[in-house]
N, C-alpha and C positions, 0 to 999 in steps of 0.2 A: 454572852448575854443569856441571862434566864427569862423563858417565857412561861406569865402562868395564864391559860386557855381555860376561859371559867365556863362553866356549860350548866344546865340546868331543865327542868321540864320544863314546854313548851318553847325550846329555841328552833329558830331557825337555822337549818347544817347548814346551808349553803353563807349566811353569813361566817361561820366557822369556818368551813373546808374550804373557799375562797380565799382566806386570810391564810390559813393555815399551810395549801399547798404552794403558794407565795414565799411566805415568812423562812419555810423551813430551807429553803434555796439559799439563803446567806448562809450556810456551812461550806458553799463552791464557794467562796470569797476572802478575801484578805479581810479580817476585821470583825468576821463573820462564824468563824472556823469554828467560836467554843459555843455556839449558840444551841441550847437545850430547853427542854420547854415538856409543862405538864397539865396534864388536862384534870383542871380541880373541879369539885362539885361539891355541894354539901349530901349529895345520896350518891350511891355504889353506880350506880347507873341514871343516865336521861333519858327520856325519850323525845323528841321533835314534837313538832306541830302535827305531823302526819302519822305517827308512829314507828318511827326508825329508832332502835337506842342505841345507846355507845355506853360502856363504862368508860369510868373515870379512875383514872390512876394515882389521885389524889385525894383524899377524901377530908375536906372542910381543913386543911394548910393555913397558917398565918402566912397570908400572904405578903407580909414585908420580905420576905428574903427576895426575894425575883427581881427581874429590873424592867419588864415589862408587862403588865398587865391588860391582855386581851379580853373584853365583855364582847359578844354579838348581841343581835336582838335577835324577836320572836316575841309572840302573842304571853307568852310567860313574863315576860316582862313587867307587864299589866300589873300582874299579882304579885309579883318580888318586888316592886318601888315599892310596896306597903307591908312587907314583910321585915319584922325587926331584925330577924335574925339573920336573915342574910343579908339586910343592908349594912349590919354590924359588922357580919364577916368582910364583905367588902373593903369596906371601912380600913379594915388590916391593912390595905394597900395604900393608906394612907401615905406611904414616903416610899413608895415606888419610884423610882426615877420615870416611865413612861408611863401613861396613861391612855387606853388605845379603846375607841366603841368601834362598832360597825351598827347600821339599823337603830335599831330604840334599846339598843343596850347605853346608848349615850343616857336613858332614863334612869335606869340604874346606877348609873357612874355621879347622875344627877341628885339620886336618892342619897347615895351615899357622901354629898358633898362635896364634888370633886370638880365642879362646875361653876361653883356657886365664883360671881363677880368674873366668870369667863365668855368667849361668844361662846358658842355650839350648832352642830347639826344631826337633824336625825332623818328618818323615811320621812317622806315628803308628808305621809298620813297620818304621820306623829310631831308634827310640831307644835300644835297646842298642847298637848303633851309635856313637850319639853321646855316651854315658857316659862315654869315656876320656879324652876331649876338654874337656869341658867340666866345671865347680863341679855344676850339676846341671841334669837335663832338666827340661821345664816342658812338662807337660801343655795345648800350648795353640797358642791358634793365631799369635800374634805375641811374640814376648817381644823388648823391647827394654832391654837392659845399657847402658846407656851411648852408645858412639856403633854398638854393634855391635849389628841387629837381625835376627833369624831368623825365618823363618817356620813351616808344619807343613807341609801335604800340597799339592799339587799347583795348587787351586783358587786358596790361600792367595796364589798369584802376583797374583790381582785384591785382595785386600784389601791385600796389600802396598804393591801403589803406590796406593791410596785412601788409605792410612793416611801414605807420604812425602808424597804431595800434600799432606795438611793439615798435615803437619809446616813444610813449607816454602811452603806459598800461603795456609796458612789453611782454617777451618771449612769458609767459602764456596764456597772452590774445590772441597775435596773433596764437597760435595754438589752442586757443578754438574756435574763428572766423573759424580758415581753416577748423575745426571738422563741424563746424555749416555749412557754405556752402557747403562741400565734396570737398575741393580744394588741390590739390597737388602741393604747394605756392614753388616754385624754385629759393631760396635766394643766387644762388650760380653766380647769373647776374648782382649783385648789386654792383654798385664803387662809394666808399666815396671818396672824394676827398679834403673836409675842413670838420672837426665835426665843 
């Protein structure tokens, strides 16, 4: 599995580095082993809400090659659902097999039509936000449509990848993950809503 990690100014790391120290643990797993993944942006570098940056190792990729595309959120958000040009870029992930927010990056995935006639969820302080976007907001902390799955608030990054992990490695896996970080994973907030 190819993961593209889209990053941008004003995201929040911790919806990223949540998901991401997660995610990358399906390489211990059967199923899981060829799993690679690049962190794209459309600038050489992001910086956070606070002022932390990371480069990007990808710079502005069509993103159809990949099979999983990760957006986070962050206060940047705001400004990219209104942005043509990355909503376009986006867009490229149009026939991405998976579809993954965490936070109000579900906005973006929203902007770029990837919601549209689906439920969704975002931080609990963006869901009028995400009304226009999507069939309807869901009170919750995972909902997953189909191949397109969102998260809620910020935290929601760790449960997000315990929850792909067991999608793709299995029960197992996802509780040898939650052993390995000491996490007390609360599956009992998650609404499928299309397998």
């Amino acid at each position: 599995m190819k993961i593209a990690f889209v990053l941008f100014n004003g995201v929040t790391f911790l919806d990223f580095v949540g998901f991401y120290d997660v995610i990358y643990r399906l390489n211990l797993f059967p199923g899981g082993q060829e799993t690679t993944w690049d962190i794209c942006g459309l600038t050489e570098e992001v910086t956070d809400e606070l002022g932390m940056r990371v480069k990007v190792n990808r710079l502005a990729p069509d993103l159809s090659g990949y099979d999983l595309l990760f957006v986070p959120g962050g206060m940047g958000t705001r400004k990219l659902k209104d942005d043509p040009a990355f909503v376009d870029w986006l867009g490229t992930a149009r026939d991405v097999p998976y579809k993954v927010s965490v936070c109000t990056g579900s906005l973006l995935l929203g902007a770029a039509g990837f919601l549209r006639e689906r439920k969704a969820t975002t931080h609990p302080n963006a869901y009028g936000l995400l009304e226009p976007y999507c069939r309807e907001v869901v009170r919750t902390r995972i909902v997953k449509d189909g191949n397109v799955i969102t998260g809620g608030g910020v935290a929601t990054s760790i449960d997000m990848g315990i929850y792909l992990t067991e999608m793709f490695a299995g029960k197992e896996a996802a509780e040898q993950v939650k052993r390995q970080i000491d996490y007390p994973y609360q599956a009992e907030s998650i609404v499928v809503v299309n397998q």
